[in-house]
N, CA, C and O atoms as a CHARMM CRD file, in Angstrom:
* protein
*
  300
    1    1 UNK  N    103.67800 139.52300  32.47800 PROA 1      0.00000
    2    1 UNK  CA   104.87600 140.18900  32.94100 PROA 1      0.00000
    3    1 UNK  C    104.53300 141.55400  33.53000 PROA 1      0.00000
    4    1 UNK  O    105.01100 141.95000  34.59300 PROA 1      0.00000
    5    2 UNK  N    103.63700 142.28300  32.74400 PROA 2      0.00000
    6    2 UNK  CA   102.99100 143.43200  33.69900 PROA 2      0.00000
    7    2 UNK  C    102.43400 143.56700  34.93700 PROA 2      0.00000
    8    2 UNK  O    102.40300 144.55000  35.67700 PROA 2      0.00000
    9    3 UNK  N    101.88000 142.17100  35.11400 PROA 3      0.00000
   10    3 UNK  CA   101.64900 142.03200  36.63300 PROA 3      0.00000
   11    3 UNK  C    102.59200 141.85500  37.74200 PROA 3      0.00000
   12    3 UNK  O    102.43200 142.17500  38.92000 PROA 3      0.00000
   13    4 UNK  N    103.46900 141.36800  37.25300 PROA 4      0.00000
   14    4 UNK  CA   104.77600 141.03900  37.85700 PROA 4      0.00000
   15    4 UNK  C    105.67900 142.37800  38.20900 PROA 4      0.00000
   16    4 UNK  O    106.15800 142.70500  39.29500 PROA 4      0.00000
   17    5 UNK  N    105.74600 142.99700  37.01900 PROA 5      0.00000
   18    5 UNK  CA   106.23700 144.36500  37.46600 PROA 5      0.00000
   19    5 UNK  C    105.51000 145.37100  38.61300 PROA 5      0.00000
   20    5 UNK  O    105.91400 146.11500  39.50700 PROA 5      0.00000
   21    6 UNK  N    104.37100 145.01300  38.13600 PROA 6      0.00000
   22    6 UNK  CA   103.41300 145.92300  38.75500 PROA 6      0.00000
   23    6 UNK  C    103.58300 145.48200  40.51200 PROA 6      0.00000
   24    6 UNK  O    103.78100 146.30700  41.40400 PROA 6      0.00000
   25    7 UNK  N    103.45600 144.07500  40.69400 PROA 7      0.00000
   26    7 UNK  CA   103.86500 143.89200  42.42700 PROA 7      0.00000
   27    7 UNK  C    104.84500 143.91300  42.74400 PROA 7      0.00000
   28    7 UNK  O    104.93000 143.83300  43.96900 PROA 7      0.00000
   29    8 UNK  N    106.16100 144.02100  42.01700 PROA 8      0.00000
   30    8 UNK  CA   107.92000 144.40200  42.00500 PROA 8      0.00000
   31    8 UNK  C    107.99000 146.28500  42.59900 PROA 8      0.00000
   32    8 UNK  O    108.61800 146.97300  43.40400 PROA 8      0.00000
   33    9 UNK  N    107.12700 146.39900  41.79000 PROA 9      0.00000
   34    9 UNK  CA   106.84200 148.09300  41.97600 PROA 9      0.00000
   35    9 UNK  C    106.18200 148.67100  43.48600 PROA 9      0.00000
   36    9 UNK  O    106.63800 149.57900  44.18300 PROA 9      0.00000
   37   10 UNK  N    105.00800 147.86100  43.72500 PROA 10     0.00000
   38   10 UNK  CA   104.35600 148.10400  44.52100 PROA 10     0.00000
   39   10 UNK  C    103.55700 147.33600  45.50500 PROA 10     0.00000
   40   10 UNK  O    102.71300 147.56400  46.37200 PROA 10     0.00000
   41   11 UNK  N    104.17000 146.35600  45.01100 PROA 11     0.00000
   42   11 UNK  CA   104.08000 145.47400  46.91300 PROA 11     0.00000
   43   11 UNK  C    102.95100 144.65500  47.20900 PROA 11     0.00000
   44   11 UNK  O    102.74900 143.95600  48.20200 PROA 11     0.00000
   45   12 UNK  N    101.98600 144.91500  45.82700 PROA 12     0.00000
   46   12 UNK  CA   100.70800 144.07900  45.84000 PROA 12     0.00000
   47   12 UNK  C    100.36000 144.18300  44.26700 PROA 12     0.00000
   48   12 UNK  O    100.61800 145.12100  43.51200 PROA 12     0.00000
   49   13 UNK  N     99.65700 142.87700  43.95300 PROA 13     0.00000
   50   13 UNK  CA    99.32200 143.11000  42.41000 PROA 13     0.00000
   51   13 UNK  C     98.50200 143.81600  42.54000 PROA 13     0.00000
   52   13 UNK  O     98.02900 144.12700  43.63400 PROA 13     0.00000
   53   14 UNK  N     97.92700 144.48100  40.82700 PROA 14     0.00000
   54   14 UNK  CA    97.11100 144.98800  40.79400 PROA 14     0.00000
   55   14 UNK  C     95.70900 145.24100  40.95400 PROA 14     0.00000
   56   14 UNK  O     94.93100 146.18200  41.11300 PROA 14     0.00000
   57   15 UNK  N     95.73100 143.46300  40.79500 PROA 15     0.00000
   58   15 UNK  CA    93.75300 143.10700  41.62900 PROA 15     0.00000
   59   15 UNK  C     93.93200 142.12300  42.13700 PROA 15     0.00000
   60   15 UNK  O     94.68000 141.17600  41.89700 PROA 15     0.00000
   61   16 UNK  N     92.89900 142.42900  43.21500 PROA 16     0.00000
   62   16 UNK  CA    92.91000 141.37700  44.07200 PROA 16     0.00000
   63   16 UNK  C     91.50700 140.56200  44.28700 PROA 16     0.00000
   64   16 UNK  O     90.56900 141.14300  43.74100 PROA 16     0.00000
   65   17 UNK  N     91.25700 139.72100  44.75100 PROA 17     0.00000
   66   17 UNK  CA    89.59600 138.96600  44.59300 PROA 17     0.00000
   67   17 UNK  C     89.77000 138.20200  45.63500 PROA 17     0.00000
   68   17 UNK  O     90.82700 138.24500  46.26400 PROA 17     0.00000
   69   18 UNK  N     88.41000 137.10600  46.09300 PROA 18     0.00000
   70   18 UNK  CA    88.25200 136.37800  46.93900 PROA 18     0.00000
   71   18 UNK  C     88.99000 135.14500  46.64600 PROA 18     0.00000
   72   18 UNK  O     89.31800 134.37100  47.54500 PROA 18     0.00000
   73   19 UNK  N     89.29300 134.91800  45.24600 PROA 19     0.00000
   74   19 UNK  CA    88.91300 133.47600  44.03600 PROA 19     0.00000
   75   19 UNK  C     89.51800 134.47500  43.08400 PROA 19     0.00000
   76   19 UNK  O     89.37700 135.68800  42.93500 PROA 19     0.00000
   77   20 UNK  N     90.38900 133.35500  42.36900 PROA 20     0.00000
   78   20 UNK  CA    90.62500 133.17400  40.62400 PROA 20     0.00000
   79   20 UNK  C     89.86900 134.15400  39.39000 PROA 20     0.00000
   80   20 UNK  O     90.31600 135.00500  38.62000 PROA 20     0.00000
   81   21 UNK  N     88.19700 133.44900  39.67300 PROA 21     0.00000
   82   21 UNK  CA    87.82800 133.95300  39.37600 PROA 21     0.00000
   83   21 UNK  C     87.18700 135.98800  39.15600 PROA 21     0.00000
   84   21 UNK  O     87.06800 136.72200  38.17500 PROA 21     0.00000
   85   22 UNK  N     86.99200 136.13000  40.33900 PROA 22     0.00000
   86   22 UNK  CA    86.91600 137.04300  40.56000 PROA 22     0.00000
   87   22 UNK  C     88.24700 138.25700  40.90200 PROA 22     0.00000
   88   22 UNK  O     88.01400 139.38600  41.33400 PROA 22     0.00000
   89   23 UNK  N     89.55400 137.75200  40.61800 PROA 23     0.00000
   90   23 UNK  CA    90.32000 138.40300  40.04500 PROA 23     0.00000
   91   23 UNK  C     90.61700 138.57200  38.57500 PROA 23     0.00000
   92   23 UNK  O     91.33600 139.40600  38.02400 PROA 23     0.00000
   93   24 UNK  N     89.80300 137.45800  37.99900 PROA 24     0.00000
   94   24 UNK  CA    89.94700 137.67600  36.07700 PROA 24     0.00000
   95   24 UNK  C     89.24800 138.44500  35.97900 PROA 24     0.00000
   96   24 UNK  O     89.65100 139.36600  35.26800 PROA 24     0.00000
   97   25 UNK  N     87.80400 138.61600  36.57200 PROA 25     0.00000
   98   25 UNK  CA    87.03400 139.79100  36.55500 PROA 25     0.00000
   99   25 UNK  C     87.57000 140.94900  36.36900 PROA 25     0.00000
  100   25 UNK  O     87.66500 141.60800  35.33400 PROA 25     0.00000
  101   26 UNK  N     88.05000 141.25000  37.83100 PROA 26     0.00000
  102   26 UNK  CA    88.42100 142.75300  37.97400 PROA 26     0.00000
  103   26 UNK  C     89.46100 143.13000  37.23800 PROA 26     0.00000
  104   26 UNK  O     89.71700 144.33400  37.22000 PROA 26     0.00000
  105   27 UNK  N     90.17700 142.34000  36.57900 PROA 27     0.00000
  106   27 UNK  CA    91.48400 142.38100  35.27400 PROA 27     0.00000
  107   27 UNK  C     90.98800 142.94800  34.55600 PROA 27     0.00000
  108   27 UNK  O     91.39700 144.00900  34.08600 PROA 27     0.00000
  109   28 UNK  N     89.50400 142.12500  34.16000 PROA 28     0.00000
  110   28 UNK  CA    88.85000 142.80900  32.26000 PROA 28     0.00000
  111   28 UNK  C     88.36200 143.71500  32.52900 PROA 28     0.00000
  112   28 UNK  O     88.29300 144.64900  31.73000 PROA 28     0.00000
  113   29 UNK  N     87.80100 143.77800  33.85800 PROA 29     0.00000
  114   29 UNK  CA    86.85700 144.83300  33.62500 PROA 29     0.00000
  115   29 UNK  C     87.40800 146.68500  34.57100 PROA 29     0.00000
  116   29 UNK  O     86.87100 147.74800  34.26000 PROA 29     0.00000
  117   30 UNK  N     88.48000 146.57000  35.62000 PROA 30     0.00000
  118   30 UNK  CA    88.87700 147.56800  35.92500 PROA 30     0.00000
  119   30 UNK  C     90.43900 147.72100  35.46300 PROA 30     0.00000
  120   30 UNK  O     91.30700 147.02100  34.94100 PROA 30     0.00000
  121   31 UNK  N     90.24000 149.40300  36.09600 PROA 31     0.00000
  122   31 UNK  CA    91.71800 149.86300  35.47700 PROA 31     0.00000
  123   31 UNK  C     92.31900 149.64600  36.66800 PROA 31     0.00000
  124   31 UNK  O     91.69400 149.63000  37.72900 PROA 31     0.00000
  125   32 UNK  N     93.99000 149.40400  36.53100 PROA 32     0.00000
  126   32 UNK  CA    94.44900 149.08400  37.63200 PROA 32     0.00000
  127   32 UNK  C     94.71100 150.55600  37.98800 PROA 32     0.00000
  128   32 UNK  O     94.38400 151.43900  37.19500 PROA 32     0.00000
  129   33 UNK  N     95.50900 150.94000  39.59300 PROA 33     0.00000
  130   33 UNK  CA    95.77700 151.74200  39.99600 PROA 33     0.00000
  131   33 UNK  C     97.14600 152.05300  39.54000 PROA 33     0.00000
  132   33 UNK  O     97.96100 151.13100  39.58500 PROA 33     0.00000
  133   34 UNK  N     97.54300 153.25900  39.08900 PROA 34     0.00000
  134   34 UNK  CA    98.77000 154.12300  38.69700 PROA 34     0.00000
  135   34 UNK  C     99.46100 153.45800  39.70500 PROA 34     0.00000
  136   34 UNK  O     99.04200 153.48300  40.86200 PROA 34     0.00000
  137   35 UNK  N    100.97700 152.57400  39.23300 PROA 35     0.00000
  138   35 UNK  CA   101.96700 152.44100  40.09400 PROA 35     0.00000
  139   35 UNK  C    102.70600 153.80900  40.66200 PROA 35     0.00000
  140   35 UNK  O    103.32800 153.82600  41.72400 PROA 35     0.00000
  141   36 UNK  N    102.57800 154.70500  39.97900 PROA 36     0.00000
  142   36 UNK  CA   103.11500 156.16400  41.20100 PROA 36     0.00000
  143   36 UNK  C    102.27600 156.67100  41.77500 PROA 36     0.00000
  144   36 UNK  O    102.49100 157.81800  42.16900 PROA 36     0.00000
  145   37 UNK  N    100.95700 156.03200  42.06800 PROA 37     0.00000
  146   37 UNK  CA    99.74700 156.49200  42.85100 PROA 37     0.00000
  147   37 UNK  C    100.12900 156.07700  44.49300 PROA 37     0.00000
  148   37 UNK  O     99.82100 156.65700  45.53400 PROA 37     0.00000
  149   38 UNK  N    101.05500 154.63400  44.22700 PROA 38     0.00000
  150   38 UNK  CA   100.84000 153.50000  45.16800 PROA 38     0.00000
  151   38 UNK  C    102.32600 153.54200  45.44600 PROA 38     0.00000
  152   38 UNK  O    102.68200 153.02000  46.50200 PROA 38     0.00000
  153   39 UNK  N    103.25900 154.08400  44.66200 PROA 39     0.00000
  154   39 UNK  CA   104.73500 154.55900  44.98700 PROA 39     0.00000
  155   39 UNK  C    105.38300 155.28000  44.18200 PROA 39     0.00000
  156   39 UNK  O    105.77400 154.93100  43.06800 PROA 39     0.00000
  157   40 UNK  N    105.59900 156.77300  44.91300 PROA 40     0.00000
  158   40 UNK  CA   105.84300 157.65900  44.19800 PROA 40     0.00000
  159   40 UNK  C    107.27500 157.68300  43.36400 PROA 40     0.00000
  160   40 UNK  O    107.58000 158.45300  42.45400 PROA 40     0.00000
  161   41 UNK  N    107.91700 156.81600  43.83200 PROA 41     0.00000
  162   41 UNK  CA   109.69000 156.30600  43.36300 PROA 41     0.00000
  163   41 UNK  C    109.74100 155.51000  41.90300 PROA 41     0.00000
  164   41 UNK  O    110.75300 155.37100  41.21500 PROA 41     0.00000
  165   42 UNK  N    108.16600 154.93600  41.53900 PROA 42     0.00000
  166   42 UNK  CA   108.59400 154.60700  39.86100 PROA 42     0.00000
  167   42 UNK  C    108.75600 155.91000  39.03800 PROA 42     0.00000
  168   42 UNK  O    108.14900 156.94800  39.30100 PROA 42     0.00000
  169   43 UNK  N    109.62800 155.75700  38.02200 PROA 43     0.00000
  170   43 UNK  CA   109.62700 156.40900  37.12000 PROA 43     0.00000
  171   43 UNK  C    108.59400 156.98000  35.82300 PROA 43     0.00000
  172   43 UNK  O    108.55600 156.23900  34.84100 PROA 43     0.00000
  173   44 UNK  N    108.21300 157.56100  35.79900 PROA 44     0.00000
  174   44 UNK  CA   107.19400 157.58200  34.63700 PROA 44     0.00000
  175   44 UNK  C    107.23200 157.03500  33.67700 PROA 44     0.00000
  176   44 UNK  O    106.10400 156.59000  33.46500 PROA 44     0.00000
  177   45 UNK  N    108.06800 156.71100  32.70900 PROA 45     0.00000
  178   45 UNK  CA   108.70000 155.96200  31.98000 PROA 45     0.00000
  179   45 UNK  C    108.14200 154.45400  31.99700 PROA 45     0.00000
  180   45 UNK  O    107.39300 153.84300  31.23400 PROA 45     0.00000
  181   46 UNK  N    108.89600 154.06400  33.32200 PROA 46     0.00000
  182   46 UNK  CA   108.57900 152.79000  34.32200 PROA 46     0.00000
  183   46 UNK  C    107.11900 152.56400  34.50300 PROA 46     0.00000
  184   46 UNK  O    106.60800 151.59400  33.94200 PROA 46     0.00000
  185   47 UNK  N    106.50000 153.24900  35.12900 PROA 47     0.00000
  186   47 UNK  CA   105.15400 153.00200  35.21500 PROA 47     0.00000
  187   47 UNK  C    103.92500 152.79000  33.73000 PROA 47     0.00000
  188   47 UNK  O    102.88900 152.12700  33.68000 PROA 47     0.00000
  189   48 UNK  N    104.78700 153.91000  32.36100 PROA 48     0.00000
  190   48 UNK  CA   104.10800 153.46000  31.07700 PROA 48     0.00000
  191   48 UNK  C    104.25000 151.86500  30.57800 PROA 48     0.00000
  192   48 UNK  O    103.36300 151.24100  29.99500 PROA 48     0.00000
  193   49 UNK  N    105.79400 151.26800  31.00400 PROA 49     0.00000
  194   49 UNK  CA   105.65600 149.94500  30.80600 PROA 49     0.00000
  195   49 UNK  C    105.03900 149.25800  31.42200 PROA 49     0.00000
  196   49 UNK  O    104.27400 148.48600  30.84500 PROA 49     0.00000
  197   50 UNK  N    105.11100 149.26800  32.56700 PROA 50     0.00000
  198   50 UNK  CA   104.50700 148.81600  33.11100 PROA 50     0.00000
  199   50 UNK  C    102.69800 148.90900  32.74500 PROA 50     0.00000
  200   50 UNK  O    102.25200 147.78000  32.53900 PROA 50     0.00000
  201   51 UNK  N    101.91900 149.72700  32.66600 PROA 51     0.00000
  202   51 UNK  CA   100.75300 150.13600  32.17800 PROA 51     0.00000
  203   51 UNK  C    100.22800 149.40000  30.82000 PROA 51     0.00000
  204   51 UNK  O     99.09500 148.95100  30.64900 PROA 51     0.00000
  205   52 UNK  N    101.54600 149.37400  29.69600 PROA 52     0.00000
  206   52 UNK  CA   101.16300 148.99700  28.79000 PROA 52     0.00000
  207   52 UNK  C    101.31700 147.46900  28.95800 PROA 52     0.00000
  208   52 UNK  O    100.48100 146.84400  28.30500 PROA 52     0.00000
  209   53 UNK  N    102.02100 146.85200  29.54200 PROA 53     0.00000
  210   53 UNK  CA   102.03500 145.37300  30.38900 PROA 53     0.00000
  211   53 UNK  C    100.47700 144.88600  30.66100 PROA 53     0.00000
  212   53 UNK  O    100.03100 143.73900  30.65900 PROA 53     0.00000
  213   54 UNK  N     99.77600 146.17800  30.90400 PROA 54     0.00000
  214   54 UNK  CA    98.57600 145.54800  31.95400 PROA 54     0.00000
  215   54 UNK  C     97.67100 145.81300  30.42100 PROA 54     0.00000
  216   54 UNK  O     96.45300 145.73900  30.58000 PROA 54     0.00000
  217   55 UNK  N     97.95300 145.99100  29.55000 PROA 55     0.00000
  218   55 UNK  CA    96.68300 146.48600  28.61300 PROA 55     0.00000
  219   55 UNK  C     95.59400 145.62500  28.36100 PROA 55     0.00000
  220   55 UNK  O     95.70500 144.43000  28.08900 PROA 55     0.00000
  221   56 UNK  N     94.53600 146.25800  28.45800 PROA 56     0.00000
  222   56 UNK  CA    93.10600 145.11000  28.52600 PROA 56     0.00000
  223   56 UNK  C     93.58700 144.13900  27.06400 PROA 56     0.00000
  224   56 UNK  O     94.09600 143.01900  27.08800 PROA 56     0.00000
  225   57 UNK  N     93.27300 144.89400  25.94800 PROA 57     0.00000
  226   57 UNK  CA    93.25300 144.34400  24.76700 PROA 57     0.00000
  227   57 UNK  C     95.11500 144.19500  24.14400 PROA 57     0.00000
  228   57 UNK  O     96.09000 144.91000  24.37700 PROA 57     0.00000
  229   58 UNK  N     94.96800 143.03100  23.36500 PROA 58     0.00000
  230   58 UNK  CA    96.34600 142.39000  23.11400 PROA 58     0.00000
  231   58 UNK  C     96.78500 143.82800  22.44300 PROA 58     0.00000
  232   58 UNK  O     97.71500 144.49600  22.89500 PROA 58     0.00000
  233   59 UNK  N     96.10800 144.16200  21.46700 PROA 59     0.00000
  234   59 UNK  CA    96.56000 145.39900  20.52300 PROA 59     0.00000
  235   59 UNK  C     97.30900 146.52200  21.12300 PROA 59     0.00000
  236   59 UNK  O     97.93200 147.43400  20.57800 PROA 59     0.00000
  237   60 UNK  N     97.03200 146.14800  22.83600 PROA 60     0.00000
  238   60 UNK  CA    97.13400 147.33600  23.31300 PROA 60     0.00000
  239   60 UNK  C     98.87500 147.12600  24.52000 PROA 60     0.00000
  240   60 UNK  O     99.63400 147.83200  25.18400 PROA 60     0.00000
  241   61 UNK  N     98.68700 145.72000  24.14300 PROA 61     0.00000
  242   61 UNK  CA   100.59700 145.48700  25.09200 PROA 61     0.00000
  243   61 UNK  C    101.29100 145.53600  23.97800 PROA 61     0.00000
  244   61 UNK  O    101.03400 145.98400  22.86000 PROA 61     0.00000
  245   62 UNK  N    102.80100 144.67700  24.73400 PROA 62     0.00000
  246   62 UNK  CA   103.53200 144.70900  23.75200 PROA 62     0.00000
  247   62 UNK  C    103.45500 143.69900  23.09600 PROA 62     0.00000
  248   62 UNK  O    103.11700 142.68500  23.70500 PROA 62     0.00000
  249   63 UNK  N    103.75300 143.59400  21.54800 PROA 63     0.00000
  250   63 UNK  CA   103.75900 142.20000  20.86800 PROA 63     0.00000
  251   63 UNK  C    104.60300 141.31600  21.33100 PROA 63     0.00000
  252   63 UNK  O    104.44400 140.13900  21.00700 PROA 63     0.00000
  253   64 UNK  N    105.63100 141.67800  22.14800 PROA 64     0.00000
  254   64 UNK  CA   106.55700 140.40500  22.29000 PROA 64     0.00000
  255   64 UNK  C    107.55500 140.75300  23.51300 PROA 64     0.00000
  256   64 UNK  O    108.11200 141.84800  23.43700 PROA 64     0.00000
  257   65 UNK  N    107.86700 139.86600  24.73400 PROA 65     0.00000
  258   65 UNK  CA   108.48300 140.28400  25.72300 PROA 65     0.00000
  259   65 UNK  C    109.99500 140.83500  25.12400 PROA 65     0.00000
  260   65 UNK  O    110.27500 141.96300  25.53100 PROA 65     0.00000
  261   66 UNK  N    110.87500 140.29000  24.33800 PROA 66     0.00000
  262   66 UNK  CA   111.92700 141.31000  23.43800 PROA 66     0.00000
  263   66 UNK  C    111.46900 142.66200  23.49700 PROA 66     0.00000
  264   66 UNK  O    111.96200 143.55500  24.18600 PROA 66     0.00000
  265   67 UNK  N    109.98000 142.79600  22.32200 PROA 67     0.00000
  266   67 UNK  CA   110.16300 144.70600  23.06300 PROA 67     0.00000
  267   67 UNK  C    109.79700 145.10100  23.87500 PROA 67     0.00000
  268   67 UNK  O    109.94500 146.31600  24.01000 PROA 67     0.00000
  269   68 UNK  N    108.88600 144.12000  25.22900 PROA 68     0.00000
  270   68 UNK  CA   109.34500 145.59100  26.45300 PROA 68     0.00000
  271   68 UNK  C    110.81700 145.61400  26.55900 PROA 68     0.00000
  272   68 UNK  O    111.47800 146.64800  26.65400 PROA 68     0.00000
  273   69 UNK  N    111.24300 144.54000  26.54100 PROA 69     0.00000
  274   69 UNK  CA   113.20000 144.58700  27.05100 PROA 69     0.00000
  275   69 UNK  C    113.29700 145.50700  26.45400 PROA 69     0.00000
  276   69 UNK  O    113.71300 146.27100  27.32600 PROA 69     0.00000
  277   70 UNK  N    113.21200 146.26800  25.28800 PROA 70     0.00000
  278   70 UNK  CA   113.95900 147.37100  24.62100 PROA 70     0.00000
  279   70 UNK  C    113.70500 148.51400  25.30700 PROA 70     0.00000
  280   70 UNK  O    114.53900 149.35800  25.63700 PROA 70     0.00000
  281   71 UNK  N    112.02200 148.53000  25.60800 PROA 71     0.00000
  282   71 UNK  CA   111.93200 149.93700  26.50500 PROA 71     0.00000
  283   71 UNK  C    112.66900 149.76600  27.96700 PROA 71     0.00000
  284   71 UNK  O    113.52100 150.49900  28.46900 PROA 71     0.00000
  285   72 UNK  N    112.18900 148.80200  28.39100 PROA 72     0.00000
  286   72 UNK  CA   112.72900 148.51500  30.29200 PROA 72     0.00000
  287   72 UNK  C    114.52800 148.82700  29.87800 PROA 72     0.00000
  288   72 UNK  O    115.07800 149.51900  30.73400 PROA 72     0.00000
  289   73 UNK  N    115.22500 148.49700  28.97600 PROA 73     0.00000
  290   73 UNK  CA   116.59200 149.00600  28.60000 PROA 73     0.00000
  291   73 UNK  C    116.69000 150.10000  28.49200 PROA 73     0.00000
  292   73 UNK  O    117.79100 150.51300  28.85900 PROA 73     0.00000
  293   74 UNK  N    116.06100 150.78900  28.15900 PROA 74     0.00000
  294   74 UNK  CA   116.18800 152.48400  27.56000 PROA 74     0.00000
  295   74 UNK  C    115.66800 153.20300  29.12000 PROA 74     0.00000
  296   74 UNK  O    116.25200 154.23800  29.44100 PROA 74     0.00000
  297   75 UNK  N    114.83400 152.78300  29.85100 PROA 75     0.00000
  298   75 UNK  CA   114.55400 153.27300  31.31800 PROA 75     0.00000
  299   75 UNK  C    115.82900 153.09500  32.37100 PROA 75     0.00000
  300   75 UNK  O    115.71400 153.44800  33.54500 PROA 75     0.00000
């Protein structure tokens, strides 16, 4: 769902590759680019969900699409 936001936001996902593969790559292994890098009109707020959407490690999104809804509600 973070990826989804992330090209809702800004018009291209966050990685791109030749192949499949080589977009799982650049998933694990780079950081994506700040959605207010790439459009200055998200909200900060907006862009942390979004961010935490993209988190490498599970520990590091949300446990369950219910709570981003709670934050994306409160934005």
């Amino acid at each position: 769902l973070g990826v989804i936001l992330y090209e809702m936001l800004c018009g291209d996902p966050p990685f791109r590759g030749e192949n499949p593969v080589e977009v799982a790559l650049r998933h694990a292994q780079e950081t994506p680019t700040s959605p207010r890098a790439v459009n200055q009109a998200v909200p900060r707020a907006l862009e942390g969900i979004v961010l935490k959407g993209l988190g490498k490690r599970p520990v590091d999104r949300y446990p369950s699409v219910k709570a981003m809804l709670v934050d994306l509600r409160a934005v």
